[in-house]
C-alpha positions as YAML, in Angstrom:
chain: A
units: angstrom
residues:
- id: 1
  name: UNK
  ca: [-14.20, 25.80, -18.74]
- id: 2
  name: UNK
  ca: [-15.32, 23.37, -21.21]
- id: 3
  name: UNK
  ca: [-15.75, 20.01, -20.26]
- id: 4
  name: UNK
  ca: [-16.33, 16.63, -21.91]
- id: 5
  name: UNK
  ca: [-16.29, 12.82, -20.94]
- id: 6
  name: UNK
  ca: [-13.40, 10.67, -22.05]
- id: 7
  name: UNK
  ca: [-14.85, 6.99, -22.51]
- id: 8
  name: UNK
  ca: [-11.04, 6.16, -22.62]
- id: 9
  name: UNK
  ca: [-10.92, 6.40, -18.70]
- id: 10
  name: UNK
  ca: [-14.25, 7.17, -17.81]
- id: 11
  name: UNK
  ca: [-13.52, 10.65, -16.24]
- id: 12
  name: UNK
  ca: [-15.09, 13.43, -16.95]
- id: 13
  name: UNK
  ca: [-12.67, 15.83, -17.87]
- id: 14
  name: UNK
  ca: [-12.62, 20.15, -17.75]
- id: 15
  name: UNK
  ca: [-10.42, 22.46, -19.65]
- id: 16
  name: UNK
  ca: [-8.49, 24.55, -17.73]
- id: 17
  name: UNK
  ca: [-7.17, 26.90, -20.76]
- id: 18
  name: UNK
  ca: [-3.79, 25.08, -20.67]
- id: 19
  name: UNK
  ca: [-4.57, 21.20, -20.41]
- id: 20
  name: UNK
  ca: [-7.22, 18.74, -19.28]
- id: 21
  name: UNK
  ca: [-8.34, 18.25, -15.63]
- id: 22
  name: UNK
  ca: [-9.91, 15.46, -13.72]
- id: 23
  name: UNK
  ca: [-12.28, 15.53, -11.55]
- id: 24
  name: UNK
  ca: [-9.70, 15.53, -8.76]
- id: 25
  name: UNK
  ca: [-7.98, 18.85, -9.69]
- id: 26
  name: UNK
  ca: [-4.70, 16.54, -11.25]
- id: 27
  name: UNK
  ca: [-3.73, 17.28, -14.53]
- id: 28
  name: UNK
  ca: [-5.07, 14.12, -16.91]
- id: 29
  name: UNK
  ca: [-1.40, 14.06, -18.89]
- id: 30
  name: UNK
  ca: [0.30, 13.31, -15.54]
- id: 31
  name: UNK
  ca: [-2.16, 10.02, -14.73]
- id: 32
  name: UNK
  ca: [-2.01, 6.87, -15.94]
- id: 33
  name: UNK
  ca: [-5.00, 4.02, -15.48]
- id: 34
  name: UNK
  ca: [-2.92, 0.63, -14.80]
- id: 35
  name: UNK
  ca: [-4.02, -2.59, -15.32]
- id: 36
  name: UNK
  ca: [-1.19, -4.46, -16.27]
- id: 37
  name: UNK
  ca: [2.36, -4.64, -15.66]
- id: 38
  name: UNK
  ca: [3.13, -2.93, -19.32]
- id: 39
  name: UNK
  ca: [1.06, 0.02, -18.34]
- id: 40
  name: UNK
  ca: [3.81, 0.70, -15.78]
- id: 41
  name: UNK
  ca: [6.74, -0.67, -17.88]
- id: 42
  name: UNK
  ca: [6.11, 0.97, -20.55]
- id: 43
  name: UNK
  ca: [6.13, 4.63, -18.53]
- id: 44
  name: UNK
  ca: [8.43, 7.39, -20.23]
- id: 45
  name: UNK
  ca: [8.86, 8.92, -16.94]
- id: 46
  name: UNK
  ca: [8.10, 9.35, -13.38]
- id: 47
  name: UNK
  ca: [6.41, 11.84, -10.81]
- id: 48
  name: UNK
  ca: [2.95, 10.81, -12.02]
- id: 49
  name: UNK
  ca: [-0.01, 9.62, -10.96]
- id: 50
  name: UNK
  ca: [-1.05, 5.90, -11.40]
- id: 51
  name: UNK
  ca: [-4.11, 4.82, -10.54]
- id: 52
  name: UNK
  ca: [-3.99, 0.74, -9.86]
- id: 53
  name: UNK
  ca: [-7.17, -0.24, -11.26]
- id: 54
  name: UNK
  ca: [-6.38, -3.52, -12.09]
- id: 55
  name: UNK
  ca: [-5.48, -6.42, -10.28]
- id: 56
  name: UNK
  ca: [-1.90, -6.88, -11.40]
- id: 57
  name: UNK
  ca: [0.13, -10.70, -10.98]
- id: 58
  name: UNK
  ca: [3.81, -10.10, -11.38]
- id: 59
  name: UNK
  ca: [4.35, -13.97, -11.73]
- id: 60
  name: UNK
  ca: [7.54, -13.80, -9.04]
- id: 61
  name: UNK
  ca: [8.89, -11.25, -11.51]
- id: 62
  name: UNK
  ca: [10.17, -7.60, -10.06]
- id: 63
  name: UNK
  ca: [8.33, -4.61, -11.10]
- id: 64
  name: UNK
  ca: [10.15, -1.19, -10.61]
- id: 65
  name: UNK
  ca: [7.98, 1.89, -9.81]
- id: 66
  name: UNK
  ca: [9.52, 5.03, -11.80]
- id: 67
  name: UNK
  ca: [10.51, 7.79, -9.84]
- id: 68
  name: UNK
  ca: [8.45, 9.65, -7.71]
- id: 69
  name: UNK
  ca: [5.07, 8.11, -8.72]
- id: 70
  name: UNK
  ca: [2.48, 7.96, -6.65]
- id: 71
  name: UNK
  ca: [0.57, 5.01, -6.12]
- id: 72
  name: UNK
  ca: [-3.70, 5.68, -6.05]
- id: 73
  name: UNK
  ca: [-5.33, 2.15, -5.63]
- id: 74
  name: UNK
  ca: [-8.71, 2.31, -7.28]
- id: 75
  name: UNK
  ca: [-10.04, -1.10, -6.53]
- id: 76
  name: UNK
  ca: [-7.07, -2.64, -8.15]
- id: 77
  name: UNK
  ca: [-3.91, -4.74, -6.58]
- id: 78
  name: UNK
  ca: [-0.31, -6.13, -7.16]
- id: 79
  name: UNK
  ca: [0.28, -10.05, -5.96]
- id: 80
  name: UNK
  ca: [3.12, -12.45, -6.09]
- id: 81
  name: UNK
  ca: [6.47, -10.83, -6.72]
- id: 82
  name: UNK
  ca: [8.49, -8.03, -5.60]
- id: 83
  name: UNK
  ca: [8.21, -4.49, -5.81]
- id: 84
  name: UNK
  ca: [11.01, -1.61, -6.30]
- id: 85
  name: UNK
  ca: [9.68, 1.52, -5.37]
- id: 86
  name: UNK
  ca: [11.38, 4.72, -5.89]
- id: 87
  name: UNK
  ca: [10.56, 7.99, -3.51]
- id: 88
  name: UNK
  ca: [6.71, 6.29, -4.09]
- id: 89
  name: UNK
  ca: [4.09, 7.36, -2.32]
- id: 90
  name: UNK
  ca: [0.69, 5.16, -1.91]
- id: 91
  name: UNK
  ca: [-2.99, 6.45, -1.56]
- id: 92
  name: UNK
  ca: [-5.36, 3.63, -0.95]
- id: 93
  name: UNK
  ca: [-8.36, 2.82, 1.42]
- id: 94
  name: UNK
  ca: [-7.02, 1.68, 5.07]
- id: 95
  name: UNK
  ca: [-9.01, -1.75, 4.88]
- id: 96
  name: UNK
  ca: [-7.86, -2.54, 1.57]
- id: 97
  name: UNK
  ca: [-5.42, -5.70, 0.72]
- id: 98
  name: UNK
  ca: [-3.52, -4.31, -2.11]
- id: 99
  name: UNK
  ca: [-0.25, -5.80, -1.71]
- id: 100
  name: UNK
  ca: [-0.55, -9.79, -1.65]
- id: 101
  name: UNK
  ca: [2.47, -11.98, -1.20]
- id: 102
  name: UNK
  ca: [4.72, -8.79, -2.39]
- id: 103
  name: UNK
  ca: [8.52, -8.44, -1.25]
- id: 104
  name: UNK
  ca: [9.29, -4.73, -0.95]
- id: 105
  name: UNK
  ca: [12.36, -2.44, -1.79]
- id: 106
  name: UNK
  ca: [13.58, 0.93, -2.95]
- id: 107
  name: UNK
  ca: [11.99, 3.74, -1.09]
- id: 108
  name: UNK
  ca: [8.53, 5.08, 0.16]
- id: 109
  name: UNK
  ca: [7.20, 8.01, 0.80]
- id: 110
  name: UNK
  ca: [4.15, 7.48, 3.08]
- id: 111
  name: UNK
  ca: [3.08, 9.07, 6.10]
- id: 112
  name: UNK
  ca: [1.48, 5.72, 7.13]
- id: 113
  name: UNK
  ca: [1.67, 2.39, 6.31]
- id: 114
  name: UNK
  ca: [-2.03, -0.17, 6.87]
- id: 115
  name: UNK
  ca: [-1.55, -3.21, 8.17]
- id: 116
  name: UNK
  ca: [-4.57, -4.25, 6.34]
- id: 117
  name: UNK
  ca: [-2.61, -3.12, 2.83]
- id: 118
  name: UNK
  ca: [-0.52, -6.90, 3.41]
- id: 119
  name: UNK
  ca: [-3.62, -8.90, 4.46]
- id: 120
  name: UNK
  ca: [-4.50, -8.31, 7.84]
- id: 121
  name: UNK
  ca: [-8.23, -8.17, 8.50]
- id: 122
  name: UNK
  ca: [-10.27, -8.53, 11.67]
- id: 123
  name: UNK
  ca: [-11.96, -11.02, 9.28]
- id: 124
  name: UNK
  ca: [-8.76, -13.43, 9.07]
- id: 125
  name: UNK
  ca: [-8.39, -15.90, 11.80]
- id: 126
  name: UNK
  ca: [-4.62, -15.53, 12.13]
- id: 127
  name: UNK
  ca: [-3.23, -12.07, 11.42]
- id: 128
  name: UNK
  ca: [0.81, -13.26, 12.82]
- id: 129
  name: UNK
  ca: [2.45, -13.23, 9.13]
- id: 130
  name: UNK
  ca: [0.62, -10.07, 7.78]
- id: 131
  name: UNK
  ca: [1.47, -8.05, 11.15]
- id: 132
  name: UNK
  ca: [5.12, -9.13, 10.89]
- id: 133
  name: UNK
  ca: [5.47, -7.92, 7.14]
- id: 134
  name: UNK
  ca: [4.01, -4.63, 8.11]
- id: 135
  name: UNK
  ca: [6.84, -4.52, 10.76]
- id: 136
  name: UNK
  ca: [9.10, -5.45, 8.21]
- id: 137
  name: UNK
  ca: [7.98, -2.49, 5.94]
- id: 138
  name: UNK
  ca: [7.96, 0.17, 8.81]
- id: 139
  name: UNK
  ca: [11.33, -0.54, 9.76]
- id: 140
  name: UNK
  ca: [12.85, -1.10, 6.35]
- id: 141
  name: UNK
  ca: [10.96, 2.43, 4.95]
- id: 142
  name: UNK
  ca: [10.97, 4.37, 8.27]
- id: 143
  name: UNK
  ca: [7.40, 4.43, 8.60]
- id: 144
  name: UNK
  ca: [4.41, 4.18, 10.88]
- id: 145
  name: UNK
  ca: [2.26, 0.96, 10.64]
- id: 146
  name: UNK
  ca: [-1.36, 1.82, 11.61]
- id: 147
  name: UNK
  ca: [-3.72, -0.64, 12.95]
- id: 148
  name: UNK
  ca: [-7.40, 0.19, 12.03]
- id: 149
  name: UNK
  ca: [-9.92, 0.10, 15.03]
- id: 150
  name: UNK
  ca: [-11.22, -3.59, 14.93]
- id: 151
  name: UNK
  ca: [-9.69, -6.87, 16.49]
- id: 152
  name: UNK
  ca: [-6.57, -8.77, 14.97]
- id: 153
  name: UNK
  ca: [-6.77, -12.09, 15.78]
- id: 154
  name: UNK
  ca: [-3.23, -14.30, 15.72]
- id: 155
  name: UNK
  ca: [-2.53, -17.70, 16.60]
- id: 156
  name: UNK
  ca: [1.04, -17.70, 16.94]
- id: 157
  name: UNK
  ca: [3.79, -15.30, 18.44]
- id: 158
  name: UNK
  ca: [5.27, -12.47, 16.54]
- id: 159
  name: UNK
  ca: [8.68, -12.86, 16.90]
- id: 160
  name: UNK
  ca: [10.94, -9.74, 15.32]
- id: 161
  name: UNK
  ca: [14.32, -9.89, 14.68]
- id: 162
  name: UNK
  ca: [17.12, -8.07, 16.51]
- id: 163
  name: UNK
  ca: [17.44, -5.86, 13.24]
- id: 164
  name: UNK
  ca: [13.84, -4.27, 13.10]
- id: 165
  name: UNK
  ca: [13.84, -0.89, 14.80]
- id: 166
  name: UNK
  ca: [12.47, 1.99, 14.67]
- id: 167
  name: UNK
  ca: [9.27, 0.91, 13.92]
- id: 168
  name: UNK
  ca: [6.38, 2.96, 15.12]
- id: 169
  name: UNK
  ca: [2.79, 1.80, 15.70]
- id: 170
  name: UNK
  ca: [-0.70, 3.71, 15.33]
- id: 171
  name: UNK
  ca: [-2.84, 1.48, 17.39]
- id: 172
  name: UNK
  ca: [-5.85, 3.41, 16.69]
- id: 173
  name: UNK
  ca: [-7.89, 1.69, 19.87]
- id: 174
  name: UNK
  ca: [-7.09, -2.16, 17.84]
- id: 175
  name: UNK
  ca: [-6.84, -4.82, 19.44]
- id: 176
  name: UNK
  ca: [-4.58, -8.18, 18.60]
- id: 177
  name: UNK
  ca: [-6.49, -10.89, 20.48]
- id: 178
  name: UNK
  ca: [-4.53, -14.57, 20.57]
- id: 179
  name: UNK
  ca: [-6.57, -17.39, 19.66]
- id: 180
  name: UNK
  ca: [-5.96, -20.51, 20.88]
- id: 181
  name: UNK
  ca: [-3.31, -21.54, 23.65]
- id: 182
  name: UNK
  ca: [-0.26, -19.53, 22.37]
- id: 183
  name: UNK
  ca: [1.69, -17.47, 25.60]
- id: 184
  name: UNK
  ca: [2.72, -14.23, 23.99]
- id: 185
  name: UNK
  ca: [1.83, -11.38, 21.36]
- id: 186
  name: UNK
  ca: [4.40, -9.35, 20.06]
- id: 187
  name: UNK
  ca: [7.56, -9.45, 21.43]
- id: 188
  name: UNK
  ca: [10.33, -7.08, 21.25]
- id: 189
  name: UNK
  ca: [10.93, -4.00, 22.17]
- id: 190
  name: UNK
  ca: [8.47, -1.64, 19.61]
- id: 191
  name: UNK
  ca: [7.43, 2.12, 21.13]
- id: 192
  name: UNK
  ca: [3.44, 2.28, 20.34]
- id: 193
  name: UNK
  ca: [0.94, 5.42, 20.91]
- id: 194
  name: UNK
  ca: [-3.00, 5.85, 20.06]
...
Protein backbone atom coordinates (compact mmCIF):
# COMPACT_ATOMS: atom_id res chain seq x y z
CA UNK A 1 0.00 0.00 0.00
CA UNK A 2 0.78 3.56 0.00
CA UNK A 3 2.73 4.91 2.60
CA UNK A 4 3.73 8.32 3.95
CA UNK A 5 5.46 9.86 7.13
CA UNK A 6 3.33 11.65 9.68
CA UNK A 7 5.67 14.43 11.32
CA UNK A 8 2.72 14.52 13.88
CA UNK A 9 4.17 11.28 15.58
CA UNK A 10 7.04 10.55 13.68
CA UNK A 11 5.84 7.11 12.31
CA UNK A 12 5.88 6.20 9.17
CA UNK A 13 2.62 5.15 8.32
CA UNK A 14 1.09 2.44 5.32
CA UNK A 15 -2.36 2.25 3.96
CA UNK A 16 -3.93 -0.79 4.38
CA UNK A 17 -7.12 0.00 2.02
CA UNK A 18 -9.27 0.59 5.14
CA UNK A 19 -7.12 2.84 7.61
CA UNK A 20 -3.57 3.78 8.48
CA UNK A 21 -0.94 1.36 9.92
CA UNK A 22 2.16 1.76 11.96
CA UNK A 23 5.02 0.32 11.65
CA UNK A 24 4.01 -2.21 14.30
CA UNK A 25 1.00 -3.71 12.41
CA UNK A 26 -1.58 -1.53 15.08
CA UNK A 27 -4.01 0.48 13.56
CA UNK A 28 -2.74 4.43 14.00
CA UNK A 29 -6.62 5.54 15.07
CA UNK A 30 -6.39 3.15 18.06
CA UNK A 31 -2.83 4.82 19.47
CA UNK A 32 -2.33 7.67 21.23
CA UNK A 33 1.38 9.42 21.89
CA UNK A 34 1.12 10.67 25.72
CA UNK A 35 2.98 13.16 27.20
CA UNK A 36 0.86 14.67 29.58
CA UNK A 37 -1.79 13.83 31.87
CA UNK A 38 -4.56 15.57 29.38
CA UNK A 39 -3.46 13.29 26.63
CA UNK A 40 -4.95 10.51 28.79
CA UNK A 41 -7.79 12.60 30.35
CA UNK A 42 -8.95 13.79 27.61
CA UNK A 43 -9.43 9.98 25.94
CA UNK A 44 -13.04 9.34 24.42
CA UNK A 45 -12.59 5.78 25.07
CA UNK A 46 -10.63 2.82 26.01
CA UNK A 47 -9.03 -0.48 24.51
CA UNK A 48 -6.27 1.54 22.86
CA UNK A 49 -2.92 1.82 22.63
CA UNK A 50 -0.91 4.56 24.53
CA UNK A 51 2.40 4.94 24.07
CA UNK A 52 4.02 6.86 27.35
CA UNK A 53 6.46 8.97 25.71
CA UNK A 54 6.62 11.50 28.09
CA UNK A 55 7.64 11.72 31.47
CA UNK A 56 4.34 12.40 33.18
CA UNK A 57 4.17 14.12 37.17
CA UNK A 58 0.71 13.59 38.51
CA UNK A 59 1.48 16.14 41.39
CA UNK A 60 -0.13 13.50 44.19
CA UNK A 61 -3.20 13.72 41.95
CA UNK A 62 -4.96 10.21 40.70
CA UNK A 63 -4.92 9.45 37.11
CA UNK A 64 -7.45 6.76 35.88
CA UNK A 65 -6.40 4.55 32.90
CA UNK A 66 -9.62 4.01 30.56
CA UNK A 67 -10.63 0.67 30.02
CA UNK A 68 -8.68 -1.86 28.58
CA UNK A 69 -5.71 0.31 27.42
CA UNK A 70 -2.64 -0.89 27.11
CA UNK A 71 0.23 0.73 28.45
CA UNK A 72 3.60 0.84 25.74
CA UNK A 73 6.40 2.86 27.59
CA UNK A 74 8.49 4.50 24.92
CA UNK A 75 11.13 6.15 26.99
CA UNK A 76 8.51 7.97 28.91
CA UNK A 77 7.26 7.59 32.81
CA UNK A 78 4.50 8.41 35.44
CA UNK A 79 5.90 9.76 39.09
CA UNK A 80 4.31 10.95 42.25
CA UNK A 81 0.66 10.02 42.58
CA UNK A 82 -1.56 7.19 42.17
CA UNK A 83 -2.66 5.24 39.40
CA UNK A 84 -6.24 3.51 38.61
CA UNK A 85 -5.85 1.06 36.10
CA UNK A 86 -8.63 -0.68 34.48
CA UNK A 87 -8.12 -4.42 32.82
CA UNK A 88 -4.52 -2.43 31.72
CA UNK A 89 -1.98 -4.13 30.39
CA UNK A 90 1.82 -2.67 30.34
CA UNK A 91 4.60 -3.25 27.64
CA UNK A 92 7.83 -1.71 28.67
CA UNK A 93 11.62 -2.68 28.76
CA UNK A 94 12.41 -5.03 31.96
CA UNK A 95 15.22 -2.55 33.26
CA UNK A 96 13.16 0.38 32.91
CA UNK A 97 11.89 2.63 36.06
CA UNK A 98 8.63 3.77 34.76
CA UNK A 99 6.59 3.92 37.74
CA UNK A 100 8.28 6.33 40.46
CA UNK A 101 6.72 6.91 43.83
CA UNK A 102 3.20 5.62 42.19
CA UNK A 103 0.37 4.01 44.48
CA UNK A 104 -1.47 1.43 42.38
CA UNK A 105 -5.21 0.30 41.99
CA UNK A 106 -7.90 -0.99 39.70
CA UNK A 107 -6.80 -3.95 37.72
CA UNK A 108 -3.86 -5.28 35.51
CA UNK A 109 -3.53 -7.38 33.01
CA UNK A 110 0.16 -8.45 32.82
CA UNK A 111 1.74 -11.64 32.51
CA UNK A 112 4.70 -10.21 34.53
CA UNK A 113 5.39 -7.58 36.63
CA UNK A 114 9.63 -5.99 36.75
CA UNK A 115 10.85 -5.23 39.77
CA UNK A 116 12.99 -2.76 38.06
CA UNK A 117 9.49 -0.95 36.67
CA UNK A 118 9.32 0.61 40.74
CA UNK A 119 13.07 1.40 41.01
CA UNK A 120 14.99 -1.49 41.68
CA UNK A 121 18.35 -1.61 39.91
CA UNK A 122 21.49 -3.61 40.54
CA UNK A 123 22.81 0.00 40.33
CA UNK A 124 20.89 1.20 43.64
CA UNK A 125 22.59 0.51 46.85
CA UNK A 126 19.43 -0.48 48.74
CA UNK A 127 16.74 -2.20 46.68
CA UNK A 128 14.37 -3.11 50.31
CA UNK A 129 11.45 -0.44 49.46
CA UNK A 130 11.30 -1.06 45.62
CA UNK A 131 11.27 -5.03 46.18
CA UNK A 132 8.48 -4.65 48.77
CA UNK A 133 6.22 -2.49 46.36
CA UNK A 134 6.67 -5.05 43.70
CA UNK A 135 5.35 -7.57 46.33
CA UNK A 136 2.73 -5.30 47.02
CA UNK A 137 1.68 -5.16 43.26
CA UNK A 138 1.94 -9.02 42.68
CA UNK A 139 -0.24 -9.78 45.42
CA UNK A 140 -2.72 -6.97 45.05
CA UNK A 141 -2.98 -7.76 40.89
CA UNK A 142 -2.29 -11.54 41.04
CA UNK A 143 0.81 -11.36 39.25
CA UNK A 144 4.35 -12.61 38.90
CA UNK A 145 7.19 -10.19 39.94
CA UNK A 146 10.33 -11.00 37.87
CA UNK A 147 13.73 -10.25 38.99
CA UNK A 148 16.14 -9.55 36.03
CA UNK A 149 19.52 -11.52 36.13
CA UNK A 150 21.89 -9.03 38.03
CA UNK A 151 22.41 -8.48 41.89
CA UNK A 152 19.84 -6.54 44.20
CA UNK A 153 21.52 -5.15 46.83
CA UNK A 154 19.32 -4.22 50.25
CA UNK A 155 20.31 -2.94 53.45
CA UNK A 156 17.45 -3.68 55.49
CA UNK A 157 14.92 -6.68 55.94
CA UNK A 158 11.89 -7.09 53.82
CA UNK A 159 9.32 -7.58 56.07
CA UNK A 160 5.66 -8.53 54.33
CA UNK A 161 2.62 -8.37 55.92
CA UNK A 162 0.38 -11.28 56.95
CA UNK A 163 -2.03 -10.10 54.05
CA UNK A 164 0.36 -10.48 50.94
CA UNK A 165 -0.13 -13.86 49.31
CA UNK A 166 -0.06 -15.32 46.48
CA UNK A 167 2.69 -13.66 45.21
CA UNK A 168 4.88 -15.46 42.77
CA UNK A 169 8.55 -14.74 41.96
CA UNK A 170 10.65 -15.15 38.59
CA UNK A 171 14.07 -15.14 39.98
CA UNK A 172 15.63 -15.36 36.70
CA UNK A 173 19.26 -16.54 38.30
CA UNK A 174 19.11 -12.73 40.53
CA UNK A 175 20.52 -12.41 43.30
CA UNK A 176 19.47 -10.01 46.50
CA UNK A 177 22.81 -9.60 48.29
CA UNK A 178 22.52 -7.70 51.98
CA UNK A 179 24.85 -5.00 52.50
CA UNK A 180 25.95 -4.16 55.61
CA UNK A 181 25.24 -6.06 59.02
CA UNK A 182 21.44 -6.66 58.61
CA UNK A 183 20.41 -10.71 59.67
CA UNK A 184 17.73 -11.54 57.16
CA UNK A 185 16.37 -11.08 53.44
CA UNK A 186 12.97 -11.62 52.77
CA UNK A 187 10.92 -13.06 55.14
CA UNK A 188 7.68 -14.71 54.84
CA UNK A 189 6.46 -17.37 53.39
CA UNK A 190 6.62 -16.48 49.22
CA UNK A 191 6.79 -19.81 46.69
CA UNK A 192 9.75 -18.76 44.10
CA UNK A 193 10.97 -20.78 40.81
CA UNK A 194 13.76 -19.85 38.02
Amino acid sequence: GFTYYDTTINELLTWSGTGWINPDGTASSRVNFIKTVTDITNLESGNRLLRIVGNINLNGETLTIPEGCTLDFQGGSFSNGTITFSNTAIVANSSNYIFKNIIFKGSLKCSDFYVDWVGASASNKDNSDFIKQAVIVSSTFRVPIVFNSVIYNITKPIILDTLINNVTIKGNKARIQKVNSITTGITGAVPAYG
